[in-house]
PDB file with one MODEL, atoms N, CA, C and O in Angstrom:
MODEL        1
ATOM      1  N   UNK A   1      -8.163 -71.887   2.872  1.00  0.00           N
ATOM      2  CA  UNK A   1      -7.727 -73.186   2.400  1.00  0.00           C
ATOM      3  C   UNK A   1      -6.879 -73.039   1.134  1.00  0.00           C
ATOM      4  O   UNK A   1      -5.846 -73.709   1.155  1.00  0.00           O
ATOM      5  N   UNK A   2      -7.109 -72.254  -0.043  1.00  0.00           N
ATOM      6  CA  UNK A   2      -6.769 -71.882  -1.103  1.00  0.00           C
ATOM      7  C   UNK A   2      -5.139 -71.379  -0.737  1.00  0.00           C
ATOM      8  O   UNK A   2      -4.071 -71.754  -1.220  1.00  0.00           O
ATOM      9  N   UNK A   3      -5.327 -70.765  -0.090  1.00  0.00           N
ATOM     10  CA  UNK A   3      -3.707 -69.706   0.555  1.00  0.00           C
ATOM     11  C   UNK A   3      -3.221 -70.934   1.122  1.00  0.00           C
ATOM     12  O   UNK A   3      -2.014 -71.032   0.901  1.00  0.00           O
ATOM     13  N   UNK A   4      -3.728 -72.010   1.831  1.00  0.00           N
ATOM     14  CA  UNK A   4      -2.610 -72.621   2.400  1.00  0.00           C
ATOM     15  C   UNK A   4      -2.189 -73.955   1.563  1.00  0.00           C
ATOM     16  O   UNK A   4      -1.511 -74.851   2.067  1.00  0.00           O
ATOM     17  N   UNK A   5      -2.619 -73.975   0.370  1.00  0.00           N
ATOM     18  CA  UNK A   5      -2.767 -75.386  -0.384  1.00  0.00           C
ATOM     19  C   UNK A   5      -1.266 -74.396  -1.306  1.00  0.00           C
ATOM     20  O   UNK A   5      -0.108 -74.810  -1.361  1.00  0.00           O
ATOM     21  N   UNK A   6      -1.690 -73.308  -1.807  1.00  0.00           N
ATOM     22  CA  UNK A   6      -0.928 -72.613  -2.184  1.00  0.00           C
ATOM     23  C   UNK A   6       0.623 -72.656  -1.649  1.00  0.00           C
ATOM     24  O   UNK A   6       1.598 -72.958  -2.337  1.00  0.00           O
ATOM     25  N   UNK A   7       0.629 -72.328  -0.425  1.00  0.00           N
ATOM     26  CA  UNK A   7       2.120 -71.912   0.245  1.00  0.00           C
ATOM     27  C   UNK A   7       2.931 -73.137   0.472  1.00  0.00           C
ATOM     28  O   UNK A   7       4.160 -73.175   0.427  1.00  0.00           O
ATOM     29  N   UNK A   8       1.962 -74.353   0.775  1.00  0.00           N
ATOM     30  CA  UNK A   8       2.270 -75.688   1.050  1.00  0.00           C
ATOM     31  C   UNK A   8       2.910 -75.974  -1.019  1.00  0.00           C
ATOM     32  O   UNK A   8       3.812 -76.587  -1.591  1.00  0.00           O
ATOM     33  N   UNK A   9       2.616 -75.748  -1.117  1.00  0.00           N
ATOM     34  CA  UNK A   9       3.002 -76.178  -3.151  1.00  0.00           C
ATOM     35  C   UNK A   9       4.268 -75.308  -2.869  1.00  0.00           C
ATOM     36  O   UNK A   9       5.297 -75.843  -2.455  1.00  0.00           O
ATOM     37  N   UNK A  10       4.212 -74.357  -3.029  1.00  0.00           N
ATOM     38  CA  UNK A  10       5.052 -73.267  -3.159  1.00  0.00           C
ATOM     39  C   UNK A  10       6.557 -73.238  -1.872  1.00  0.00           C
ATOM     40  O   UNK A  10       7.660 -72.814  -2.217  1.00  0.00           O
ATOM     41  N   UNK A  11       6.322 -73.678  -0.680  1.00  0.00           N
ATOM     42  CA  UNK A  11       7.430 -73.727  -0.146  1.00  0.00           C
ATOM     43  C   UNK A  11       7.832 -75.455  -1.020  1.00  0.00           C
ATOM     44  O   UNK A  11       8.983 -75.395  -1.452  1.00  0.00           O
ATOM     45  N   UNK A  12       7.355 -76.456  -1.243  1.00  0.00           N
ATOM     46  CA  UNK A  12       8.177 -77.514  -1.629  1.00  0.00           C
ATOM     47  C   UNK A  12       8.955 -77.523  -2.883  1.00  0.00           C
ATOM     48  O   UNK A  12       9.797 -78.335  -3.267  1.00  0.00           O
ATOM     49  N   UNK A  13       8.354 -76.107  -3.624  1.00  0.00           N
ATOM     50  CA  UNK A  13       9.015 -75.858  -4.655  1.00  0.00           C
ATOM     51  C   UNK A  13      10.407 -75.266  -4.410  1.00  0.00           C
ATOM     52  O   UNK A  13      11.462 -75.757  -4.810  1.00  0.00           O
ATOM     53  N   UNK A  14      10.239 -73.962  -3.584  1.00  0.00           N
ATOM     54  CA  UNK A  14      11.223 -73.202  -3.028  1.00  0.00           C
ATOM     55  C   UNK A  14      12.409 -74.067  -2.631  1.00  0.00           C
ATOM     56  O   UNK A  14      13.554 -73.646  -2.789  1.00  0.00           O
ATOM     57  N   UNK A  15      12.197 -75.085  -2.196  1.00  0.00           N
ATOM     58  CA  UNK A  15      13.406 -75.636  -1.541  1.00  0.00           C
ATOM     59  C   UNK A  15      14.150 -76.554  -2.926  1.00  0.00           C
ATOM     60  O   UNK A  15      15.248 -77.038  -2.654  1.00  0.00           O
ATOM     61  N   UNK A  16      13.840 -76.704  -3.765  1.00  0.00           N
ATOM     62  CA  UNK A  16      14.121 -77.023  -5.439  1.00  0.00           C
ATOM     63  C   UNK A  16      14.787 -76.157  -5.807  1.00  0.00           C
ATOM     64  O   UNK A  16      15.731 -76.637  -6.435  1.00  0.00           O
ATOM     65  N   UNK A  17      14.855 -74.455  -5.744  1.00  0.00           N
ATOM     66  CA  UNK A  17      15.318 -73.680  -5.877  1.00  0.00           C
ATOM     67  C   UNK A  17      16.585 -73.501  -5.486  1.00  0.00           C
ATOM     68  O   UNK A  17      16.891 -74.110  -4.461  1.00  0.00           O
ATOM     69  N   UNK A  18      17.432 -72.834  -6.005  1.00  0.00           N
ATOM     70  CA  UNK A  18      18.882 -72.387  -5.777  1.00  0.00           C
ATOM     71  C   UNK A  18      18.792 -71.027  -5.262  1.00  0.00           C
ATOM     72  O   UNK A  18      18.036 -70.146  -5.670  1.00  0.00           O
ATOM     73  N   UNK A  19      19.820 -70.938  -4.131  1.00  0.00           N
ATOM     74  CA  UNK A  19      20.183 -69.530  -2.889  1.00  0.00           C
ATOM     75  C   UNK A  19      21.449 -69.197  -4.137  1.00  0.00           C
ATOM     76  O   UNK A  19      22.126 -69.782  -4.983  1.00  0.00           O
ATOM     77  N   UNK A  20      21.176 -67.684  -3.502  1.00  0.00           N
ATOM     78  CA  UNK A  20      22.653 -67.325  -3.742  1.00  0.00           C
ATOM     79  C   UNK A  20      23.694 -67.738  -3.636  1.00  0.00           C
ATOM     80  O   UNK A  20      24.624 -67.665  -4.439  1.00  0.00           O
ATOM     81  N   UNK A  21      23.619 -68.660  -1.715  1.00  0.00           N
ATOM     82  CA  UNK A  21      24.901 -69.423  -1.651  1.00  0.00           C
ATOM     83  C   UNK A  21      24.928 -70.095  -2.685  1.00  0.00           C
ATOM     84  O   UNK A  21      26.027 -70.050  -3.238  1.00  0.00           O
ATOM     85  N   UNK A  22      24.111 -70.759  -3.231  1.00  0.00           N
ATOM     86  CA  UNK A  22      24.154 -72.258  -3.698  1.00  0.00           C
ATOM     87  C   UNK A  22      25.261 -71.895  -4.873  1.00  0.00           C
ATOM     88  O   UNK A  22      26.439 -72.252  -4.891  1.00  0.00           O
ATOM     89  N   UNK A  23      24.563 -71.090  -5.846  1.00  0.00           N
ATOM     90  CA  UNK A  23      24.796 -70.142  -6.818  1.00  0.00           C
ATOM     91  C   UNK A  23      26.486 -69.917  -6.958  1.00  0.00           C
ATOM     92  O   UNK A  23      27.322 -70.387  -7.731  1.00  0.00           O
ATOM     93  N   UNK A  24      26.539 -69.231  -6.139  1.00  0.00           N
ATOM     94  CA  UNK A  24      28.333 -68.590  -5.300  1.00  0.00           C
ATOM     95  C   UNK A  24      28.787 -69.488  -5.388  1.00  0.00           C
ATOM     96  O   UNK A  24      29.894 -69.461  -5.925  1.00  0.00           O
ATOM     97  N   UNK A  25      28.126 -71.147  -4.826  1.00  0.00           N
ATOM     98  CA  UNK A  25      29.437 -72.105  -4.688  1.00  0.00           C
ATOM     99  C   UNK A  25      29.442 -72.792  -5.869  1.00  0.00           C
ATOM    100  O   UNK A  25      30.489 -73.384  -6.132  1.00  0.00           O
ATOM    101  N   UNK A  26      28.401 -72.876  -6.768  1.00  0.00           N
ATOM    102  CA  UNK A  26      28.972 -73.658  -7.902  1.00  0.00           C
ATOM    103  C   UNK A  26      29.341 -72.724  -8.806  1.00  0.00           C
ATOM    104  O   UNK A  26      30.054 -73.143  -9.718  1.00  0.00           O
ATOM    105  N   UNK A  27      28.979 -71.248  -8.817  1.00  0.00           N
ATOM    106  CA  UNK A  27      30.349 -70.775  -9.917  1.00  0.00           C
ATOM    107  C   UNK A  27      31.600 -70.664  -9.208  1.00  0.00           C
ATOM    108  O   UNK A  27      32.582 -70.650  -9.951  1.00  0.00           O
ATOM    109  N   UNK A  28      31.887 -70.560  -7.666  1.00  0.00           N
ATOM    110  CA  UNK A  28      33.327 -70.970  -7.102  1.00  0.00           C
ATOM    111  C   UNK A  28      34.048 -71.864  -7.397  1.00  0.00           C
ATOM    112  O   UNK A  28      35.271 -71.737  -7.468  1.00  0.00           O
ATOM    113  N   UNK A  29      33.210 -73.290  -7.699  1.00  0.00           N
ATOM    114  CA  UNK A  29      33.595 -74.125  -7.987  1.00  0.00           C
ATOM    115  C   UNK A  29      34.068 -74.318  -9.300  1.00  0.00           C
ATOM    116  O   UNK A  29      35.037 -75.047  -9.515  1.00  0.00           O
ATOM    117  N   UNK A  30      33.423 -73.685 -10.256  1.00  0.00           N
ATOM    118  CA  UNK A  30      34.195 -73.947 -12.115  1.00  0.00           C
ATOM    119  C   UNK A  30      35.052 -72.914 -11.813  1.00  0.00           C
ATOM    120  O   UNK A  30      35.896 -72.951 -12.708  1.00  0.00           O
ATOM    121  N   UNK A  31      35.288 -72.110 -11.142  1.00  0.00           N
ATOM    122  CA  UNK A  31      36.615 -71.098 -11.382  1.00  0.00           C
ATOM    123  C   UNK A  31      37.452 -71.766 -10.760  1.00  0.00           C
ATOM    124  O   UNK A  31      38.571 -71.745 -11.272  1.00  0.00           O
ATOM    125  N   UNK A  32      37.314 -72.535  -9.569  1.00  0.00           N
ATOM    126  CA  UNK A  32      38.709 -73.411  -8.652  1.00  0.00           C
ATOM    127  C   UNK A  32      39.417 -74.436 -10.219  1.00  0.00           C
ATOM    128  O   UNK A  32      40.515 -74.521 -10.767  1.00  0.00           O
ATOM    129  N   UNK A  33      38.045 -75.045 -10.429  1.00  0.00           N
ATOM    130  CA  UNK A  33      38.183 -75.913 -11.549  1.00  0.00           C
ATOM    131  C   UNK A  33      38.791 -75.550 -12.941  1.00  0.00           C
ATOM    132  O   UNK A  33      38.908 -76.385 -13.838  1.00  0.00           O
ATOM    133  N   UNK A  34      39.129 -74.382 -13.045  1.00  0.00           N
ATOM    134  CA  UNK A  34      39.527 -73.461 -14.029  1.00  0.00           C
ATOM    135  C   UNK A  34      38.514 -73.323 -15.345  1.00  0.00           C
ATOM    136  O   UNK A  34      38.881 -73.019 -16.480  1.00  0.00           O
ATOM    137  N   UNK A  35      37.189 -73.611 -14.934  1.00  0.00           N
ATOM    138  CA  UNK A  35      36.087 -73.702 -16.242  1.00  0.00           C
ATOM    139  C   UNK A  35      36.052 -72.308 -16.392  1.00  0.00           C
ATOM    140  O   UNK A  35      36.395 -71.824 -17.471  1.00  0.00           O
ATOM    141  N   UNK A  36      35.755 -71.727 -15.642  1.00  0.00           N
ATOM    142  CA  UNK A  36      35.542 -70.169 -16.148  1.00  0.00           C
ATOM    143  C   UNK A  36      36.546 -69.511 -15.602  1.00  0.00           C
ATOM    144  O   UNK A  36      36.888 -70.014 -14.531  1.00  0.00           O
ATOM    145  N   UNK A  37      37.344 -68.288 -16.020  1.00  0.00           N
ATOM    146  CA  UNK A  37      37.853 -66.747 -15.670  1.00  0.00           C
ATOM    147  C   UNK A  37      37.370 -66.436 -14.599  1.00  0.00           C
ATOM    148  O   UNK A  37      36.142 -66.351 -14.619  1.00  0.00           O
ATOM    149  N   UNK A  38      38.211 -66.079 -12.964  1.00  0.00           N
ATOM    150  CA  UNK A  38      37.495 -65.965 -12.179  1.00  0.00           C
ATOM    151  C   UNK A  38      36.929 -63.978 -12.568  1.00  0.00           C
ATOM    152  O   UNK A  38      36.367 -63.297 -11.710  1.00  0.00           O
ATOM    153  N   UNK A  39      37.253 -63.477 -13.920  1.00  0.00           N
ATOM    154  CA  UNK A  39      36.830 -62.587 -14.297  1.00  0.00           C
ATOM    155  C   UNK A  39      35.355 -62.285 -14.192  1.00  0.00           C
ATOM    156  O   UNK A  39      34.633 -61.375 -13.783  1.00  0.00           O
ATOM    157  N   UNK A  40      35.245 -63.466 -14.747  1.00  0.00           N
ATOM    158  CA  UNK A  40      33.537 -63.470 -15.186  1.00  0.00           C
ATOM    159  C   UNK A  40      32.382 -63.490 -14.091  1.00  0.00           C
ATOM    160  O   UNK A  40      31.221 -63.092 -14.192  1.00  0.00           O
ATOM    161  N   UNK A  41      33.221 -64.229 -12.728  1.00  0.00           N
ATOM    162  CA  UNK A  41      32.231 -65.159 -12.219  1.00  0.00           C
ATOM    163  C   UNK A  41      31.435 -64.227 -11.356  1.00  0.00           C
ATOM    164  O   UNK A  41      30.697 -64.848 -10.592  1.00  0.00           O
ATOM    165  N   UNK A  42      31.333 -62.393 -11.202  1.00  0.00           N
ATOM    166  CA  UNK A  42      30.540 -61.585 -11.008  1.00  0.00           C
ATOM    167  C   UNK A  42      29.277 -61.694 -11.733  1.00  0.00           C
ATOM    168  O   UNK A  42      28.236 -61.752 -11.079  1.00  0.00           O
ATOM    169  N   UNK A  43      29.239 -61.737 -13.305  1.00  0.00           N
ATOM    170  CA  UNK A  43      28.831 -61.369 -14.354  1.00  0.00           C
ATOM    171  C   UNK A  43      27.972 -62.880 -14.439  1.00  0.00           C
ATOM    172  O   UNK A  43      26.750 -62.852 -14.581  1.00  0.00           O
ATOM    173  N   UNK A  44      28.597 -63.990 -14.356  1.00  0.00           N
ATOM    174  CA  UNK A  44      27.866 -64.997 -14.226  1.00  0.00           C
ATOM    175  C   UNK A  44      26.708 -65.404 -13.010  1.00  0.00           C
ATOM    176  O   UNK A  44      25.534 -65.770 -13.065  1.00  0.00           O
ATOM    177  N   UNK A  45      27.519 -65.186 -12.068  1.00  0.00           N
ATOM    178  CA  UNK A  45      26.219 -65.068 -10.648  1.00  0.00           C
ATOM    179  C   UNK A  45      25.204 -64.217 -11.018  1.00  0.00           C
ATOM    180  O   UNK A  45      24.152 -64.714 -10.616  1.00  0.00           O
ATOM    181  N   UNK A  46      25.050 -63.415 -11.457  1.00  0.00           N
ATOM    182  CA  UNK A  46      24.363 -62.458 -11.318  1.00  0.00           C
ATOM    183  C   UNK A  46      23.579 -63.017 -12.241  1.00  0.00           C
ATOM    184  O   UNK A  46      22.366 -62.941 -12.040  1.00  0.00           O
ATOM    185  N   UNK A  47      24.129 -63.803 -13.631  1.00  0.00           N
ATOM    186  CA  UNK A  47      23.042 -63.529 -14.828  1.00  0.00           C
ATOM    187  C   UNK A  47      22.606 -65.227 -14.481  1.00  0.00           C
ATOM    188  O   UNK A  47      22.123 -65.705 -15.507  1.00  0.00           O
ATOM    189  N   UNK A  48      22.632 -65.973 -13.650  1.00  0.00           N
ATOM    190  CA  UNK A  48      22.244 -66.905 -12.906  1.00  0.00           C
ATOM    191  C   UNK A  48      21.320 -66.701 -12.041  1.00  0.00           C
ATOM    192  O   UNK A  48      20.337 -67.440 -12.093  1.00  0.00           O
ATOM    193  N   UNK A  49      21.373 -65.798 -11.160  1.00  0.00           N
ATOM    194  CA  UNK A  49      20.566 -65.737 -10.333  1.00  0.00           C
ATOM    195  C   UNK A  49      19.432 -64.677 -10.845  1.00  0.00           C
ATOM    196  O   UNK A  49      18.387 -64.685 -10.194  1.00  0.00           O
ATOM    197  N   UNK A  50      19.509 -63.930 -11.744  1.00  0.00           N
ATOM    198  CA  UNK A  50      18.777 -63.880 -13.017  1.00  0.00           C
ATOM    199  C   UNK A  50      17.324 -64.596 -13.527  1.00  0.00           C
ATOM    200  O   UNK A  50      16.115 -64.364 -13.503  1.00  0.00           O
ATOM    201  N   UNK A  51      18.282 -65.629 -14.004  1.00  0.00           N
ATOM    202  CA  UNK A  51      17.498 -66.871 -14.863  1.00  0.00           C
ATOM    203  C   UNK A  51      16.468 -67.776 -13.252  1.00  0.00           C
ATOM    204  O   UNK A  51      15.297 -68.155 -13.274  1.00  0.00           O
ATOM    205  N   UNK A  52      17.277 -67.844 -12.292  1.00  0.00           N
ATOM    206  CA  UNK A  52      16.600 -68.570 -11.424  1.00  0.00           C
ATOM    207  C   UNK A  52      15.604 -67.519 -10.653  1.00  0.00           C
ATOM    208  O   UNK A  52      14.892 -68.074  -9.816  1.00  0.00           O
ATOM    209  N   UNK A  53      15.463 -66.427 -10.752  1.00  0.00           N
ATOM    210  CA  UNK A  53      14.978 -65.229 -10.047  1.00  0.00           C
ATOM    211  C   UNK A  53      13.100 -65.521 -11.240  1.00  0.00           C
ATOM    212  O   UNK A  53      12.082 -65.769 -10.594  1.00  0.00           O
ATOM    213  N   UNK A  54      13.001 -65.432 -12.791  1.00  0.00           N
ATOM    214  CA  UNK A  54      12.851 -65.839 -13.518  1.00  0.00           C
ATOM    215  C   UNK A  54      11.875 -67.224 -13.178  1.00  0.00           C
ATOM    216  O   UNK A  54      10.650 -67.208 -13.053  1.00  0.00           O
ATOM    217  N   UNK A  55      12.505 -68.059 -13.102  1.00  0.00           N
ATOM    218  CA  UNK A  55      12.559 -69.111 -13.101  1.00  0.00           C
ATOM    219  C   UNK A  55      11.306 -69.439 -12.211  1.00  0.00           C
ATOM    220  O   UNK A  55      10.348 -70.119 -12.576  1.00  0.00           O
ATOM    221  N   UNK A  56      11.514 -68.683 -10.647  1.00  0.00           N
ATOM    222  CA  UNK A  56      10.863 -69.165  -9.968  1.00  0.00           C
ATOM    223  C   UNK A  56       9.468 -68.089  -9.909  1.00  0.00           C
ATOM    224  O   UNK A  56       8.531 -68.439  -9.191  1.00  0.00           O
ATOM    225  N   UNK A  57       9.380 -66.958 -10.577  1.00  0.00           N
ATOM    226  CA  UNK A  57       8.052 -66.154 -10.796  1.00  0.00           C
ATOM    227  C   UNK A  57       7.496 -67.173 -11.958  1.00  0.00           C
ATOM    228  O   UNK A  57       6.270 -67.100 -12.029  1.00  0.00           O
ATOM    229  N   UNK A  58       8.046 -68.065 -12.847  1.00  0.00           N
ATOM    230  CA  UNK A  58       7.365 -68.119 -14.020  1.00  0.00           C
ATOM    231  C   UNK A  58       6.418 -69.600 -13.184  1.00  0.00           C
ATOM    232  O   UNK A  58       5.187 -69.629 -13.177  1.00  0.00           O
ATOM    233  N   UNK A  59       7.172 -70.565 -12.629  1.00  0.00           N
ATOM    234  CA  UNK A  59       6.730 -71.462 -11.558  1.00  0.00           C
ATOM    235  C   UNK A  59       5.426 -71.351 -10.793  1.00  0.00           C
ATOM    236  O   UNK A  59       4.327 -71.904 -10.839  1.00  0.00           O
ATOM    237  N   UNK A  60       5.985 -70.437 -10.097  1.00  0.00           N
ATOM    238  CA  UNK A  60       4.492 -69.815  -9.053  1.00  0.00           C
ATOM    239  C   UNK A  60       3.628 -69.811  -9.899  1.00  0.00           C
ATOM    240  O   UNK A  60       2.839 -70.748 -10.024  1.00  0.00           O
ATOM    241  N   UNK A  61       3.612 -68.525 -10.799  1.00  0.00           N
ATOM    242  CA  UNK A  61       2.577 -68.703 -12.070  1.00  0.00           C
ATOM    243  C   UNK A  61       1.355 -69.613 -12.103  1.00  0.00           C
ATOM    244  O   UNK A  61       0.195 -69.467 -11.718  1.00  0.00           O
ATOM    245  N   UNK A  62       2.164 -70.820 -12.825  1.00  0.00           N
ATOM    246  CA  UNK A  62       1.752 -71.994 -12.913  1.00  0.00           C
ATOM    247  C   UNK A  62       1.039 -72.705 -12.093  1.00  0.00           C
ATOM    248  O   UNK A  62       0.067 -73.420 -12.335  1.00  0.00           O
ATOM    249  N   UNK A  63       1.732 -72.408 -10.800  1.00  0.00           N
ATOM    250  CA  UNK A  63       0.957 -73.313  -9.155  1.00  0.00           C
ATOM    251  C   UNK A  63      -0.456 -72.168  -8.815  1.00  0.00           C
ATOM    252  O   UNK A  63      -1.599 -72.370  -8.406  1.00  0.00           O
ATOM    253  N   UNK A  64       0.129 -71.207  -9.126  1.00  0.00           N
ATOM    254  CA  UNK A  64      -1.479 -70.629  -8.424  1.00  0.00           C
ATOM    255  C   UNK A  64      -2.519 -70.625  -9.641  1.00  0.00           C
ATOM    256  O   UNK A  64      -3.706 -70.511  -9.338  1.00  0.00           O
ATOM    257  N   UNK A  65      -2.094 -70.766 -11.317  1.00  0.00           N
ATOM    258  CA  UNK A  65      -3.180 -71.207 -12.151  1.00  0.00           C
ATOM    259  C   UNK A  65      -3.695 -72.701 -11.680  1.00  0.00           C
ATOM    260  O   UNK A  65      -4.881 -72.939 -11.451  1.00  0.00           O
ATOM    261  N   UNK A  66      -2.582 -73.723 -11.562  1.00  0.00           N
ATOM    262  CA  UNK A  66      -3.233 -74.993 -11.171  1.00  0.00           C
ATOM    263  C   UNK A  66      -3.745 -75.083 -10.332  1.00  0.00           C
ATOM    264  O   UNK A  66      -4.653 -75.913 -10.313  1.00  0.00           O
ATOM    265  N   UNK A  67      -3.471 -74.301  -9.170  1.00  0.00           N
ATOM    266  CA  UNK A  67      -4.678 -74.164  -8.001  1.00  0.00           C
ATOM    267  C   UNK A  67      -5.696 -74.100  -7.954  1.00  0.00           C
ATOM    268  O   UNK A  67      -6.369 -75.000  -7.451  1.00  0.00           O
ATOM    269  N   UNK A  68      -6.305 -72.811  -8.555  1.00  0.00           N
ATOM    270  CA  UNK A  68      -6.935 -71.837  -8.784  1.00  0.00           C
ATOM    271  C   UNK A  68      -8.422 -73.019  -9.838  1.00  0.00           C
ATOM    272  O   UNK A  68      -9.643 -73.137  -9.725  1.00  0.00           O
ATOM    273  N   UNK A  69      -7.276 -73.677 -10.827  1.00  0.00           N
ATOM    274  CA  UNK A  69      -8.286 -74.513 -11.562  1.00  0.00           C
ATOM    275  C   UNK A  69      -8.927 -75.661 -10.838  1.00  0.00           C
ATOM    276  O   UNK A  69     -10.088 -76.021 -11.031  1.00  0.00           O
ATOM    277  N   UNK A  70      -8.001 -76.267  -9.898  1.00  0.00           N
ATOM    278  CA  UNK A  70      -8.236 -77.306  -9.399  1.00  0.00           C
ATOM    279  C   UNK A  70      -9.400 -77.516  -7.929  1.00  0.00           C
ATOM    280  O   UNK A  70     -10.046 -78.513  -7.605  1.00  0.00           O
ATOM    281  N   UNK A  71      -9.321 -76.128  -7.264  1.00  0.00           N
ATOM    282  CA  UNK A  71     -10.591 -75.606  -6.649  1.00  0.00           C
ATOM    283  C   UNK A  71     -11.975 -74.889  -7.563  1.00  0.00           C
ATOM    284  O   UNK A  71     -13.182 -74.846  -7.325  1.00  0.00           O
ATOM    285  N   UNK A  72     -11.361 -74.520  -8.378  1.00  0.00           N
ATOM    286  CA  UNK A  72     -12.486 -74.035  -9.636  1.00  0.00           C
ATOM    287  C   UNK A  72     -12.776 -75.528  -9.402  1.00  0.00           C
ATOM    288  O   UNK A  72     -13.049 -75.779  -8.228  1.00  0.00           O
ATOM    289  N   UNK A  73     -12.781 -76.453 -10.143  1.00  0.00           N
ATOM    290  CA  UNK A  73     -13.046 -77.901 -10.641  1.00  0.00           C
ATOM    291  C   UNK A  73     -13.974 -78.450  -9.302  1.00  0.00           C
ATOM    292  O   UNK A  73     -15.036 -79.027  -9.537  1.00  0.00           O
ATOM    293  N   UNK A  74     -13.640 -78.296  -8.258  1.00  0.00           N
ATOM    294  CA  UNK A  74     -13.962 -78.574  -6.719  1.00  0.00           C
ATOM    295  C   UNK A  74     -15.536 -77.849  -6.618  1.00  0.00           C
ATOM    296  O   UNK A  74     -16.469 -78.488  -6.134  1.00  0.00           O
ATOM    297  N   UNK A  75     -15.687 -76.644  -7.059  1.00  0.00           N
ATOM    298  CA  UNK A  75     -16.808 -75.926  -6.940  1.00  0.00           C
ATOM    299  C   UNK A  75     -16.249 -75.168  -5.621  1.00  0.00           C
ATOM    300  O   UNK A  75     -16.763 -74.063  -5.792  1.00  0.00           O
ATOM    301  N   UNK A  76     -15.909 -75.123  -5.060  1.00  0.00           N
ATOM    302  CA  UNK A  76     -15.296 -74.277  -3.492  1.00  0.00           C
ATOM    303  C   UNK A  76     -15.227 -72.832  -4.014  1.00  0.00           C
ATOM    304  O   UNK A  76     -14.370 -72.519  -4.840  1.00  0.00           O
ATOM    305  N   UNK A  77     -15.856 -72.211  -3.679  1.00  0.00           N
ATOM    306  CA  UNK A  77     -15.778 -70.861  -3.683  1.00  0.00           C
ATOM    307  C   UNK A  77     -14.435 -70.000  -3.218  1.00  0.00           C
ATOM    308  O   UNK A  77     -13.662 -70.496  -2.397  1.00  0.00           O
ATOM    309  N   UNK A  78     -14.222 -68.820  -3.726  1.00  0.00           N
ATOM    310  CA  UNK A  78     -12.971 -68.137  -4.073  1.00  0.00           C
ATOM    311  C   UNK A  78     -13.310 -67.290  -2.552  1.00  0.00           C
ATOM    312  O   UNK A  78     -14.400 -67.356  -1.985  1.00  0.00           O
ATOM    313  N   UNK A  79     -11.908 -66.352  -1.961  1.00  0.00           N
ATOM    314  CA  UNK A  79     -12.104 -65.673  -1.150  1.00  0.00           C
ATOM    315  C   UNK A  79     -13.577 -64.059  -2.148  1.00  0.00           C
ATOM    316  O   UNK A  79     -14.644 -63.552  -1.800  1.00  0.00           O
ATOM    317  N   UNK A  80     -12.735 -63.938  -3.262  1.00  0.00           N
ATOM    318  CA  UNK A  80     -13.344 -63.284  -4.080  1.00  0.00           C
ATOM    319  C   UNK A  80     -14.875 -63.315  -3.876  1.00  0.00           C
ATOM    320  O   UNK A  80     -15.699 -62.532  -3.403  1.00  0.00           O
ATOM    321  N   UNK A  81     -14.923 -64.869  -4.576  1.00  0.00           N
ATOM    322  CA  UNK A  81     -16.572 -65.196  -4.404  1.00  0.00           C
ATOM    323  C   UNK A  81     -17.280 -64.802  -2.938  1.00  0.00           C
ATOM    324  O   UNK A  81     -18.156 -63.938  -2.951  1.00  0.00           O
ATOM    325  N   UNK A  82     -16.989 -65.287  -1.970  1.00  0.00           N
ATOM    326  CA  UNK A  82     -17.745 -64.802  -0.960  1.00  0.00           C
ATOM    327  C   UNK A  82     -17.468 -63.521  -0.641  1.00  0.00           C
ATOM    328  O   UNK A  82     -18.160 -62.915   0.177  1.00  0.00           O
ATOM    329  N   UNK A  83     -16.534 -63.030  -1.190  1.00  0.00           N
ATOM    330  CA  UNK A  83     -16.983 -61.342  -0.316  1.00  0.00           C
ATOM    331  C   UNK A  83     -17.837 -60.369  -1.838  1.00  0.00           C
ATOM    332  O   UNK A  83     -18.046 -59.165  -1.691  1.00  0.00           O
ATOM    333  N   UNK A  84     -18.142 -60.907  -2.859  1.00  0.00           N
ATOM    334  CA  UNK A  84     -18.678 -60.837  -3.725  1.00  0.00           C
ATOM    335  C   UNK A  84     -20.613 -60.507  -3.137  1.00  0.00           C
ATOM    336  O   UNK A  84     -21.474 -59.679  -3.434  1.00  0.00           O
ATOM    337  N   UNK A  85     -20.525 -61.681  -2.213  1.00  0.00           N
ATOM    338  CA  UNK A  85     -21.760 -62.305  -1.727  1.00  0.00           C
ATOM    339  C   UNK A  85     -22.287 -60.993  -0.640  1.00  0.00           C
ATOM    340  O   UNK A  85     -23.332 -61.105   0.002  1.00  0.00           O
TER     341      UNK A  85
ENDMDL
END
C-alpha cells in the first residue's frame, strides 16, 4: 500500500516536471527569440536540466518523508515492521 500511495504521488509529480524535450524547446525558443547566444544554449540545457534533475530528487525526498509520516500517524505497519516480526 505504502509503494503504491508512493508512485501514485510521485508519477503526478513527474508529469509537473520538465523532459529534455521540454527543456530543448524553451531554450530553442530564447535563442529564435534572440534572448540568449545560440552559443550558450548547450551550456544552458545542460545546467537546466541540472537544476531540474535536482529538483526532482529533492521532491521525492519530501513525498516519501510525508508518506512515511502520514502512515506512521495511521499506525499501519512498515514493510520493515513486519518482516522485523
Amino acid at each position: 500500500m505504502f509503494e503504491l500511495i508512493q508512485k501514485t504521488i510521485l508519477a503526478g509529480i513527474g508529469a509537473a516536471t520538465m523532459t529534455k524535450e521540454k527543456v530543448e524547446g524553451l531554450v530553442d525558443e530564447l535563442v529564435k527569440r534572440g534572448d540568449i547566444p545560440s552559443e550558450d544554449r548547450p551550456k544552458i540545457v545542460q545546467d537546466l536540466l541540472t537544476r531540474v534533475e535536482e529538483n526532482e530528487r529533492l521532491l521525492e525526498e519530501k513525498v516519501q518523508k510525508s508518506v512515511e509520516k502520514a502512515i506512521g500517524g495511521l499506525g499501519i505497519p512498515t514493510k520493515a515492521g513486519l518482516d522485523a516480526l
